[in-house]
C-alpha positions in Angstrom: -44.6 -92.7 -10.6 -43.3 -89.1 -10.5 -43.2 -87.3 -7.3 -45.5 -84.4 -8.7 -43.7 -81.7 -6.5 -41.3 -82.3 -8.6 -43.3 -81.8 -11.6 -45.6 -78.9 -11.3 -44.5 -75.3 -10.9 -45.0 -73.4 -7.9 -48.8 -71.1 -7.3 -48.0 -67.8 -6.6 -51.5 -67.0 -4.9 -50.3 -68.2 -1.3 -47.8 -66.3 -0.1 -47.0 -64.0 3.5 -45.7 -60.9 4.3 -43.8 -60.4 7.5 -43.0 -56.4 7.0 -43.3 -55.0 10.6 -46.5 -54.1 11.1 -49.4 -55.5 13.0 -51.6 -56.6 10.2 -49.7 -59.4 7.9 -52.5 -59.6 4.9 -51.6 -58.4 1.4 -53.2 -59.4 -2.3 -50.4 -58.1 -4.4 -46.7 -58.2 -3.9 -44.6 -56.9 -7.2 -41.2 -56.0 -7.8 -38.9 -59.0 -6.5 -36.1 -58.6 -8.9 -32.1 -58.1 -9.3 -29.9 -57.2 -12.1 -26.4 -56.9 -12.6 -25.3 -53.5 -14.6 -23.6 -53.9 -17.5 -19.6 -52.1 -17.8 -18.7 -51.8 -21.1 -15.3 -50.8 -22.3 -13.1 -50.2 -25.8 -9.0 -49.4 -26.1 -9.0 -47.1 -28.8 -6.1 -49.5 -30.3 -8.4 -52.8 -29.9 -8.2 -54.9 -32.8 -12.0 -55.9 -32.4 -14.5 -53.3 -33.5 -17.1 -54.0 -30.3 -17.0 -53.1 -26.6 -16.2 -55.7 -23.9 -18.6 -56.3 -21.7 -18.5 -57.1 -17.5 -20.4 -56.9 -14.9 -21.4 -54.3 -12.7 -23.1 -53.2 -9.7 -26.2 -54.7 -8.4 -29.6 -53.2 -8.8 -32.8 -54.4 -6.7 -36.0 -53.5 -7.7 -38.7 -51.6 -5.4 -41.7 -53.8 -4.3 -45.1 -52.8 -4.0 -47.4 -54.4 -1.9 -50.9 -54.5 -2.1 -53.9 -54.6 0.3 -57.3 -53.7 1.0 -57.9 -50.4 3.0 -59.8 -50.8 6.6 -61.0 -48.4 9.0 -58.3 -47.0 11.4 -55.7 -48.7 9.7 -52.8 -46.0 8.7 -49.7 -48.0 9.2 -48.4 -47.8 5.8 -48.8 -44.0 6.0 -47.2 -43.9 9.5 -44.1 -45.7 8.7 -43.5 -43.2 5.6 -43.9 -40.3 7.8 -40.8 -41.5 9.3 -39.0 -40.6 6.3 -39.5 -36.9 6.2 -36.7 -36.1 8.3 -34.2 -38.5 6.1 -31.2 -38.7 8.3 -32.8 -40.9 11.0 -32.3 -38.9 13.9 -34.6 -40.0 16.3 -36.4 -42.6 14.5 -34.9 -45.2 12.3 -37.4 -46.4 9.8 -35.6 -49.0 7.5 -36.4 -52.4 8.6 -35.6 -56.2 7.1 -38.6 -57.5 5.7 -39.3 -61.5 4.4 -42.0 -62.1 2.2 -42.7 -65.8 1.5 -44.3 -68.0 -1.0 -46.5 -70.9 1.0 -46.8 -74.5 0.3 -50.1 -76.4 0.8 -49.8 -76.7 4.3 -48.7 -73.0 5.0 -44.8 -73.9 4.9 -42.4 -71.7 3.3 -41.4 -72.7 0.6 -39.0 -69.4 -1.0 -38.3 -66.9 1.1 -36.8 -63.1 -0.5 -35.4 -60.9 2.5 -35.1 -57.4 1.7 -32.1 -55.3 3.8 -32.2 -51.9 5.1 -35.9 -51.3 3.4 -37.9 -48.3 3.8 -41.3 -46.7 2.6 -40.8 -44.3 -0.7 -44.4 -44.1 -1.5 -47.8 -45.2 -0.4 -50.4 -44.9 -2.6 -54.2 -45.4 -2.3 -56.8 -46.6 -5.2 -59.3 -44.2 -7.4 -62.2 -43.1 -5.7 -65.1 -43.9 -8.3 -69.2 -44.0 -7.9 -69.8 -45.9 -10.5 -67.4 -49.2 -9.2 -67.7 -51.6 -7.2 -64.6 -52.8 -6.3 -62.9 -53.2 -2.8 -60.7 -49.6 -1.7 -56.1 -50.2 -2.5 -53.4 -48.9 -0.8 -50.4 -49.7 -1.9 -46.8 -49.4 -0.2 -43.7 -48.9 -2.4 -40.9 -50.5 -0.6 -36.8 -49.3 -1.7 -33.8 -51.8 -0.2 -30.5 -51.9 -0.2 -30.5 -55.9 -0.9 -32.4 -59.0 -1.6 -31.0 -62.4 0.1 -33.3 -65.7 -1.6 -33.7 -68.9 0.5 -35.0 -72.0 -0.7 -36.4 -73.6 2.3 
């Protein structure tokens, strides 16, 4: 018989966020990606009538994350305030944050860690009386790299 971890993909509903702050939950994370810049280059005396092509440098996406907005609660706003003053005097406000995708029994399972990240935008959902829907923020996260473990 097949080992069925083996056979079916991963859920992407259970995951954790360990970003700093006090309160962990989150509904949304986006924006876990990489890509490698494309160098291309032509001698004018090249016999082919096409660019080469090589890699460049890396680019990591920004993530957003997601979660519902409670009374008293303005760490996401807090930690951007830190990046007014953006030479880090006093106050250093880039952090290493893991954000993990959970097995069945709360185990990680992949685990992204995000170098040097800091806050470049916090947003907050549309006020509207005519919806009932549960009040967003959302934190946009910028890093300087992404490390992937498959634990």
């Amino acid at each position: 018989m097949a080992d069925p971890v083996k056979i079916y993909p991963l859920p992407k509903f259970h995951f954790s966020v360990n970003w700093g702050g006090t309160r962990l939950g989150f509904t949304e994370v986006s924006g876990l990606e990489v890509a490698t810049t494309v160098i291309e280059y032509r001698e004018g005396s090249s016999p082919r009538y096409n660019k080469t092509k090589q890699p460049g440098m890396t680019k990591y996406g920004n993530i957003i994350l997601k979660r519902g907005l409670f009374v008293g609660d303005l760490e996401f706003f807090t930690w951007w305030q830190k990046t007014y003053f953006f030479q880090e005097q006093s106050a250093s406000f880039r952090r290493t944050i893991g954000i993990e995708l959970l097995n069945e029994e709360h185990k990680p399972v992949f685990t992204w860690e995000l170098a040097n990240a800091w806050p470049c935008r916090v947003k907050w959902g549309e006020l509207n009386a005519e919806e009932n829907q549960v009040m967003l923020e959302e934190l946009e996260i910028t890093h300087e790299g992404l490390v992937l473990q498959a634990d």
